[in-house]
N, C-alpha and C positions, 0 to 999 in steps of 0.2 A: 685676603684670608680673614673671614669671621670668627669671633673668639667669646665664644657664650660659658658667662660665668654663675653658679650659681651657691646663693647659701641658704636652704634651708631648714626651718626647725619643727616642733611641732603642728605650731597652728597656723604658719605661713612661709613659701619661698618666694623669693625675692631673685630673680632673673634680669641679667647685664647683658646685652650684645652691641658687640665693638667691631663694627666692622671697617672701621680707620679713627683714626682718630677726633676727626668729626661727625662721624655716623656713628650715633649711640643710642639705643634704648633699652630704659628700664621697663620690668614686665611682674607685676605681683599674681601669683596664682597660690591655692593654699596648700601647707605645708604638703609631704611629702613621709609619711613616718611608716617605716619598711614594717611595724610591728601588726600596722593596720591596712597596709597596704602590697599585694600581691605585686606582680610583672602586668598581670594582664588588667589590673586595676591602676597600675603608674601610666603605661602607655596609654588608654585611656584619659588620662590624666591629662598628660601633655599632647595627647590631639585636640583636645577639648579645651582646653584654658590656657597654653603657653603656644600655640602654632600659629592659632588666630591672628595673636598680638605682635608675631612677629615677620617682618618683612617678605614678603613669599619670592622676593630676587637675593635673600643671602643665603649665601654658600656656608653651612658652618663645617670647619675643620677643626676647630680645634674645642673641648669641654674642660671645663673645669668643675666640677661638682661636689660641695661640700655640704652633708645631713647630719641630723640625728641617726643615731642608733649603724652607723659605717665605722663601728668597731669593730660588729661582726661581718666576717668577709664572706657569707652567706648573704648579706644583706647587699654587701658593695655589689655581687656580683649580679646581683636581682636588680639595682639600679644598673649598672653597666649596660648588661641587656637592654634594660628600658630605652635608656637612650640609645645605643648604638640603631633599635629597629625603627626610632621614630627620625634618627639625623643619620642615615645610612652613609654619608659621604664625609661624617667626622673620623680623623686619621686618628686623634688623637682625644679619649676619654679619661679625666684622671677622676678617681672616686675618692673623697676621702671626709673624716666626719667631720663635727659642726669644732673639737678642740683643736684641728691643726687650722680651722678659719679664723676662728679667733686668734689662735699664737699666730699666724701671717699676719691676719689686719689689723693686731694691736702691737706689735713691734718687728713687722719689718722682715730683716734679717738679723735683729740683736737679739740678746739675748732678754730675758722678763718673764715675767709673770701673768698669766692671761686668763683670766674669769671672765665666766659667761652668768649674768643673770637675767634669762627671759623666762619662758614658761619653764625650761629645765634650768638647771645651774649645774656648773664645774667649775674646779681651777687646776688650771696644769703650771708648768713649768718648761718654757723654752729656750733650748739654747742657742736660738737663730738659726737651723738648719732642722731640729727635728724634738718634739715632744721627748722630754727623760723621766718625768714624773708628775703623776698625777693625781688627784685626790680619786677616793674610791667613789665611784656612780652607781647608785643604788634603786634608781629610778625614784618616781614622786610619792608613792605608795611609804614608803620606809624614807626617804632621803629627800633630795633637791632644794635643800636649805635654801632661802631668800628668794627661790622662784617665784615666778609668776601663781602657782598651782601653791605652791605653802604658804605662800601670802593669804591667797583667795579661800584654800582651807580655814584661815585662821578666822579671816573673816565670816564666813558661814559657822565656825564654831560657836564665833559670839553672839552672832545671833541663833543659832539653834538652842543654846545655851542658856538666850536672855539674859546675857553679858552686858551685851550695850545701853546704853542710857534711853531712857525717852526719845532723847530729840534723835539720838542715832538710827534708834530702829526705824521711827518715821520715814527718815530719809532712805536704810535700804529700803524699807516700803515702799514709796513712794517710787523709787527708780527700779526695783527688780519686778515689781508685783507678784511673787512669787509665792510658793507656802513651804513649809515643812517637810511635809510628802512629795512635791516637786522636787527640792534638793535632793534628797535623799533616791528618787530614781534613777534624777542624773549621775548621782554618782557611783551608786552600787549596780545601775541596769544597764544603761545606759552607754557606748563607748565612749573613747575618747574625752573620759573624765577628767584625766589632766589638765584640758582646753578649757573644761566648762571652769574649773576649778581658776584658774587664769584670768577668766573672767569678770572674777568679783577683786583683782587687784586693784581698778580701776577707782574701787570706792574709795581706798582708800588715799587715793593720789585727788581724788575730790573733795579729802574732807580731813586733810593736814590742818593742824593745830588742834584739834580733837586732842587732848589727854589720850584716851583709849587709841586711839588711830594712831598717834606716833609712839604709842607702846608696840602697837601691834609690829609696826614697822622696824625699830630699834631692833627687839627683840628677833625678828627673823632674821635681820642682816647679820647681826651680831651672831647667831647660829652658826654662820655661813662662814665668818671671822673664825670664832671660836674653831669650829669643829674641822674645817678646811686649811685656811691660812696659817694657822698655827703649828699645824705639822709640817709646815714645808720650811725648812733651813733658809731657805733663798727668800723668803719673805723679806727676812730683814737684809738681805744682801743686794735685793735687785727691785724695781719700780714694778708696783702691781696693776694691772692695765683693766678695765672692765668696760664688756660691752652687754648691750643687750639692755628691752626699754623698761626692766626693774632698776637697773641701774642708775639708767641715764634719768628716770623719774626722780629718783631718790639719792642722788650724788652728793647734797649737801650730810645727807647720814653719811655714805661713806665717807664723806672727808673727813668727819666726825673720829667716826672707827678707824681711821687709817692712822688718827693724830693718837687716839689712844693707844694703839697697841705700838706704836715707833713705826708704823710700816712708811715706806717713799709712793706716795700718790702717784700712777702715771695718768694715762688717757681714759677719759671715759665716754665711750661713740653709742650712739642708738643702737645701730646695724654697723655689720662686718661688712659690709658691700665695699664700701667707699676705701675702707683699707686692702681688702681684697682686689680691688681695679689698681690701686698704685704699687701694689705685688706682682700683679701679673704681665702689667700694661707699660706702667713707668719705668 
């Protein structure tokens, strides 16, 4: 029996198939976001870029599928379909979104605290069996402290702004070659501005020690501390887990933030995958 796991977020999903224990492939295709994406635009999707890559002799029975935006059950039931018409012979489809993959692959079955910081950001609260509370999700427009997309904001401010130094602006220069009017299409016309916005985090993971750049940084994580972690009681009561590659970019900040505010530091992973397979598998 094959056992196809997936976690996707906005700008990319990440695809597991285990069909014994030695038979395994991983499969990247990109994200999956029900806000932009119809039934007949997912299916599509995965005949096109996830069927290719995957063995055309496994059987798969059994799904495990965890996104953005499978809060709303409008949304799970538009993925369900999706897959159920492209793997007609899986018995078994679970839908569920990107905070109970993190609460699995960052603690298991105990109980903790699990933040997500990639292009989106949350943190909930697990008590090894089921999400009891959660920070409010506001999307990136209004919210998603220390994401991928508030980061990259911040960064396009400063230089929209002519915030940055000389030698900085050069360097976006240099590596975006972009202008003014560019930015500003992407992000007011253009879809899937969160991604683009995402995009410009990368500057600043290139160009740590910058004064400016590790304010920029401080200060968004610290958001995320401040306006998230601090209302949950259990902060200080249980180990805070973080996944996702703002995190794992910039983990030395959080160790930082976790020593200031008293919080217990737990794991800090890339991807949920690799926790997710010892949930499902092990």
């Amino acid at each position: 029996m094959a056992i196809l796991l997936a976690d996707s977020g906005a700008t990319k999903c990440e695809w597991f198939l285990a069909e014994s224990k030695e038979s395994t492939k991983t499969v990247i295709t990109q994200g999956i976001s029900p806000y932009f994406f119809n039934e007949e635009k997912t299916v599509a999707l995965l005949q096109q870029e996830l069927l290719p890559q995957l063995p055309k002799t496994a059987t798969i029975e059994e799904i495990h599928y965890y996104g953005t935006g499978m809060r709303n059950p409008v949304n799970v039931d538009m993925i369900r379909k999706s897959l159920a018409t492209v793997f007609e012979k899986a018995g078994t489809i679970e839908v569920s979104d990107d905070m109970l993959a993190a609460a699995r692959a960052l603690n298991g079955r105990k109980e903790g605290l699990a933040c997500n910081l990639g292009t989106g950001s949350f943190a909930v609260y697990y008590d090894g069996n089921n999400i009891t509370k959660q920070a409010p999700g506001i999307g990136y427009i209004l919210g998603d402290e220390a994401s991928g997309a508030y980061l990259g904001k911040k960064v396009l401010q400063y230089y929209l702004y002519n915030t940055f130094d000389e030698e900085l602006r050069y360097r976006f220069d240099a590596k975006y070659n972009t202008t003014p009017v560019e930015i500003l299409e992407h992000v007011y016309r253009k879809p899937l501005a969160n991604r683009y916005m995402a995009t410009f985090c990368l500057f600043l993971s290139e160009n740590r020690g910058h004064y400016m750049i590790e304010n920029i940084i401080e200060d968004g994580l610290n958001d995320f501390f401040f306006t998230h972690l601090c209302k949950l009681t259990e902060s200080w009561k249980n180990p805070i887990h973080f996944v996702g590659g703002v995190a794992f970019a910039f983990q030395d900040i959080i160790s930082e933030l976790c020593h200031s505010y008293e919080f217990e530091q737990g794991k800090i992973m890339k991807g949920a995958m690799e926790g997710l397979i010892q949930y499902h598998l092990q």
